[in-house]
N, C-alpha and C positions, 0 to 999 in steps of 0.2 A: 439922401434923407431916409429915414427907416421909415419902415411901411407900417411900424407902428407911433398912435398919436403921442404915446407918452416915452420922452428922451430919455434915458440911462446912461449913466458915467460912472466912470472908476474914480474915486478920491480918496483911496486907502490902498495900502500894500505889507502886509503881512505874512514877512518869510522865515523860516528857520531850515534851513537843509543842509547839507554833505558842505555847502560851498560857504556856509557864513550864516551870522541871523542879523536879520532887519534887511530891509530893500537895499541902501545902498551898499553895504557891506557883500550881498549878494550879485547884486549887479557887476560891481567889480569886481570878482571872479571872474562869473562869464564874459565880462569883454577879455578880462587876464587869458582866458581859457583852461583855468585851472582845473581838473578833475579832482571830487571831493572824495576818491577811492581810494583805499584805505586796507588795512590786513584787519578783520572783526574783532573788535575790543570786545561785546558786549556779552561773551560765550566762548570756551575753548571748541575749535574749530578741527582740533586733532585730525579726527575721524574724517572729517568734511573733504567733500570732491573741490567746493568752491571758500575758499579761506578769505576774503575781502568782500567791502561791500564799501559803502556810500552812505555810512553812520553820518549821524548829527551827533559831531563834536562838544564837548564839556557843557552838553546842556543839564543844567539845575532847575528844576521845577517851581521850586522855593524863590526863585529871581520873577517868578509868574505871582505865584499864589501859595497859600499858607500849606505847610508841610502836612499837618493831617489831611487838608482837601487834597494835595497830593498822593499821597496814600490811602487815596479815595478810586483814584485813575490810572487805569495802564496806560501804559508811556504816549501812546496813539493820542487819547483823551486830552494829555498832558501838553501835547504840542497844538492840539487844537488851539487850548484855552491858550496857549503864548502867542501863538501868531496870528489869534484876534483880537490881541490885548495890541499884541502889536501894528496890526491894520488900523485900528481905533486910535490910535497913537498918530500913525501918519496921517490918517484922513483931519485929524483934529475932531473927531465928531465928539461933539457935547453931550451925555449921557444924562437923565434925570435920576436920583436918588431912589425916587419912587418904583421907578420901573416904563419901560417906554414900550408903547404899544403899537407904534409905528414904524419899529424895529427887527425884522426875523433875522433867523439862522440859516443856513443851508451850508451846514459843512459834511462834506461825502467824506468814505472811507472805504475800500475793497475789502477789509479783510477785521478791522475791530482788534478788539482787546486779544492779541494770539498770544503775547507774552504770558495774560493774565490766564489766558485758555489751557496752555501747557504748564505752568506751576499748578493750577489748581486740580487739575487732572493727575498730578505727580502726588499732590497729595492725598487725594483721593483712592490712587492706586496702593499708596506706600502704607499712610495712618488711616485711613476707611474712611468712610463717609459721613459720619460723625464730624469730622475735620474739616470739611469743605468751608473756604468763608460764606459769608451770608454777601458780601459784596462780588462774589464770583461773576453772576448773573450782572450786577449789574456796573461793573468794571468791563466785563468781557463786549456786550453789543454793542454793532456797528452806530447805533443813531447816539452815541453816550460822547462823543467829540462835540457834536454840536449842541446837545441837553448842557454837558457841562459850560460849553460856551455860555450857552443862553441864561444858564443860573450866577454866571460869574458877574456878566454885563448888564442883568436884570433888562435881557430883552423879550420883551413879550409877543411881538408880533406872529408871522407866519414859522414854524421849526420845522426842520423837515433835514431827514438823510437817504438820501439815493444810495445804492450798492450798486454798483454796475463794473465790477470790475476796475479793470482799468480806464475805463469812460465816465467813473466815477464824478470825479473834478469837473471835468466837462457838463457833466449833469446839472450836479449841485450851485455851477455856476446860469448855465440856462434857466434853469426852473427859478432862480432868483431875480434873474431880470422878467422874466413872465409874472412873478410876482407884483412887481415894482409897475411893468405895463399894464395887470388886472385894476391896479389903483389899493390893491390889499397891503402894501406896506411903503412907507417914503423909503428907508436905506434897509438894506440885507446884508450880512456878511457872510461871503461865500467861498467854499473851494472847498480843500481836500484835508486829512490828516491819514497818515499809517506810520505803521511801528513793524514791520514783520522783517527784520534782521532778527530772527531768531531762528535756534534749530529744527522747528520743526519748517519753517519760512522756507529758511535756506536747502532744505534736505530735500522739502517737497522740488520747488522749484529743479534742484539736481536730478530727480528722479523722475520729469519730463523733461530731463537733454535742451534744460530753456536759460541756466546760468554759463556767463561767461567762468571758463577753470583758466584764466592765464593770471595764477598766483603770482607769478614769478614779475609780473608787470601792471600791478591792480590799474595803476594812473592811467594806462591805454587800452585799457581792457573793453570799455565800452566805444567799439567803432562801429556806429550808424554808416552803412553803404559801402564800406570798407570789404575789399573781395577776400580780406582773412580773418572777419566777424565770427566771432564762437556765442552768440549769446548774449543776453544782456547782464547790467550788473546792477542788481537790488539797494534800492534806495531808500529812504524813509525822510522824513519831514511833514512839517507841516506850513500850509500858504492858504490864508485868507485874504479877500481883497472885499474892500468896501463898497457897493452897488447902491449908488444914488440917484434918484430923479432926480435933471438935471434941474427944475425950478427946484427944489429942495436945496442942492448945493451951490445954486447961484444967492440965493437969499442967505446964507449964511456964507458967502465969501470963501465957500473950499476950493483946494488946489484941486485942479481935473488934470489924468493923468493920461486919460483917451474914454472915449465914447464906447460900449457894448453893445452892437446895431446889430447882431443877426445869432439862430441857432438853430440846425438841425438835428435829428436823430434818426435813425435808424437799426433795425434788424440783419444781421445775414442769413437766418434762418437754413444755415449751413454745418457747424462743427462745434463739439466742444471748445477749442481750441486754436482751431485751424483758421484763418481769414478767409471771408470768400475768395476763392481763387480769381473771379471775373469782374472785381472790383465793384459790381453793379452797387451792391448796398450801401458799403460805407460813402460809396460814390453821392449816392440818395440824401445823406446827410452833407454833404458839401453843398450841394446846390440846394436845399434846402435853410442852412445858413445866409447862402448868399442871396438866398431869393429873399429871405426875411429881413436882409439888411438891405434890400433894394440894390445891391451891388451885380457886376457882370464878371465874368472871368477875367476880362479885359481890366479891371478894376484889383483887382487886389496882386498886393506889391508881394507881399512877402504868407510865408505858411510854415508855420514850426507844427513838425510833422509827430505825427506817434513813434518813428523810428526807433526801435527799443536795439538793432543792435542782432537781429535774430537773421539765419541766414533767411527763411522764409517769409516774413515778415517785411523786410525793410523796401524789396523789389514788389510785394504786393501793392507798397500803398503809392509807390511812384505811377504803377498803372490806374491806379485811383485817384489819382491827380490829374491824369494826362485824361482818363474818359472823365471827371468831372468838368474842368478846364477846355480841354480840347488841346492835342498835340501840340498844334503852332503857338497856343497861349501858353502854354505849359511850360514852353521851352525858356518863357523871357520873367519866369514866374521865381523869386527868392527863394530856398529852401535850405534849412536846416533841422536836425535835431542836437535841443539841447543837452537829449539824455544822456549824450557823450561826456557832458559834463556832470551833473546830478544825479546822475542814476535813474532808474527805473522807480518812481517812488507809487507806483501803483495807482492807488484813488485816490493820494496827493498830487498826481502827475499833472492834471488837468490844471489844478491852481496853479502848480509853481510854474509851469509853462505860461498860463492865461500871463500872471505876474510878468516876466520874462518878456512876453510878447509887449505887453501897457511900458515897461521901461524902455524898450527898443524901439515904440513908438514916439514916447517923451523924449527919447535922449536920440532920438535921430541914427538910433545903430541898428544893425542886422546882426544877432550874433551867430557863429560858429556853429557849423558840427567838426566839432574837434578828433585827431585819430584818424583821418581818413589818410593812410597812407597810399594804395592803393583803390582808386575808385570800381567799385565793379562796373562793371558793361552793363549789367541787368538793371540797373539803379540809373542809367543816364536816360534826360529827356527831361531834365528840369534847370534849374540853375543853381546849383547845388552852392553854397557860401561854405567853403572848407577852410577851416584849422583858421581862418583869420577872420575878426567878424567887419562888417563894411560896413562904412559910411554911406548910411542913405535916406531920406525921406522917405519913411511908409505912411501912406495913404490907410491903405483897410490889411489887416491881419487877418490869416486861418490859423486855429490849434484845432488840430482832430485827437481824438482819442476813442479807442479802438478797443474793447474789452474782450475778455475770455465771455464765452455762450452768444459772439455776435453782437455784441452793445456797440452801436457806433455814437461819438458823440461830435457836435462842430461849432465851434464860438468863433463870431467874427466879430474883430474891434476894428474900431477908427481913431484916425488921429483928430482931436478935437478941433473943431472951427466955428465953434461959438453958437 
């Protein structure tokens, strides 16, 4: 039982990524194992160290919303509004004309309008400053995913955007069951949008030694634990999920797709960049998850992990496991990263994962970290679910996510028992 009085459930699922749009279309990829990696349409790559990425395919905005409101939004914004258009779809939730006040937003983003950041600076440099649009500013900021949300769906309740890196998602989704617990809103729509498959995205990223360059093989490029890992591979999408009190969605007869019972956060107050090495922090966020879902180590089945795929990175967070859990728990404990499949979609990560984890709970699977040909040594002391996903009853889920400047973030779900 969560240790808080007021229930939370998932009744929506809103995805558009590398792997498909809409839930089930997504789903069956990751049980497929397909990797959504790709040689980058959306920019010639000539010059580029890292030529692929983990694009969202033949997406049209106009299949969302009206083409000058598109031309209103950097691509980011744009996936926002479809993959809450698309959560609100699945949950079935009934909207009022007027505007509902018992309704927020909470969509995070890492990084905002970059597309919109680098054209308008091109023109700014090229034709002066005169030229700048007047929508620059407000296409380019990160909180404009979920404003756009909230203007689309005429929700009024709580709005809000976390920045936290890659802990983004993670964020945006915790601070919206906090919501729903303070009693300040019945349902939220929560999770992540980014857009940063672009040049300056992909260039940065190369110029801290942090992208996968295995051009020649994009589809295996991302190998989480894998002892011949170069990097991760940049992802984009966007993934909202629909956060209801659960007397809310029992009196209107919605589908529950699992329970939201726990979330921690934490600092490492250690590196730009770098994870704490002695796992103590991001550790502090797990067991603070699980203390808020009322769960024990001994208790949770399965953990789709932050694994981006980095050699230093992926054996960090295995010791963050083992000292949150405890070694002997650790070892009987599920683990995958999906990122092998999706990509790295930064402060959409948290959603598409939270999503990922709610379907593998409904659907009784564990999915995959895919690519793992070679397990490294450094990475063992868990139960690691490689390249085929398993048939299993999960009980309580972890997603962690783990940001640049030490953001740690921890969502733990259950499987629904009424």
């Amino acid at each position: 039982m969560s240790t808080s009085e007021k229930r939370v459930v998932v009744t929506g699922i809103g995805l558009i990524t590398s792997n498909g749009t809409g839930r089930a279309e997504v789903w069956e990829s990751i049980l497929a194992g397909r990797s959504g990696a790709a040689p980058i349409t959306l920019f010639d790559t000539t010059e580029f160290v890292t030529k692929f990425a983990c694009e969202v395919k033949g997406f049209d905005p106009v299949g969302y919303m009206e083409a000058k409101t598109a031309r209103r939004m950097d691509r980011f914004a744009q996936l926002a509004v479809a993959a809450g258009k698309l959560a609100v779809e699945d949950a079935k939730l009934p909207l009022q004309e007027g505007g509902n006040d018992r309704i927020g937003t909470i969509v995070a983003s890492g990084i905002g309008g970059l597309s919109t950041f680098e054209s308008q600076t091109r023109v700014l440099m090229e034709r002066g400053p005169s030229r700048v649009s007047p929508l620059f500013i407000p296409m380019m900021i990160a909180n404009m995913g979920a404003a756009q949300l909230s203007m689309a769906l005429g929700l009024r309740g709580p709005l809000s955007c976390p920045v936290t890196a890659c802990a983004s998602g993670n964020h945006a989704l915790g601070d919206a069951l906090e919501v729903i617990r303070r009693g300040q809103a019945d349902v939220m729509l929560a999770g992540g949008a980014e857009a940063a498959v672009t040049p300056v995205g992909i260039s940065a990223f190369n110029a801290m030694k942090a992208l996968s360059t295995r051009n020649d093989d994009p589809q295996t490029a991302s190998r989480p634990f894998d002892i011949d890992r170069d990097g991760f591979v940049m992802g984009e999408g966007g993934a909202v999920l629909v956060l209801e009190a659960l007397g809310h969605a029992q009196a209107r007869g919605a589908n529950i797709w699992c329970e939201i019972v726990g979330y921690g956060m934490s600092g490492d107050a250690h590196h730009l960049t770098e994870p704490d090495p002695t796992g103590h922090a991001p550790g502090l966020s797990m067991k603070m998850a699980m203390a808020d879902a009322g769960v024990a180590a001994e208790d949770i089945t399965y953990i789709n992990v932050h694994g981006t795929s980095t050699p230093v990175g992926d054996p960090s967070e295995i010791r963050v496991i083992q000292k949150s859990l405890g070694e002997d728990v650790a070892k009987g404990v599920a683990v995958s990263s999906t990122k092998s499949m999706h990509g790295h979609c930064l402060g959409a990560t948290g959603g598409v994962e939270a999503a990922i984890c709610a379907m593998g709970i409904a659907d009784g699977y564990i999915p995959a970290t895919t690519n793992v040909f070679n397990l490294d040594p450094k990475c063992e002391g868990v139960d690691h679910v490689l390249n085929t996903p398993r048939k299993a009853q999960i009980e309580v889920a972890l997603s962690n996510g783990f940001g640049f400047g030490g953001h740690n973030a921890t969502i733990a779900l259950r499987r629904f028992n009424g």
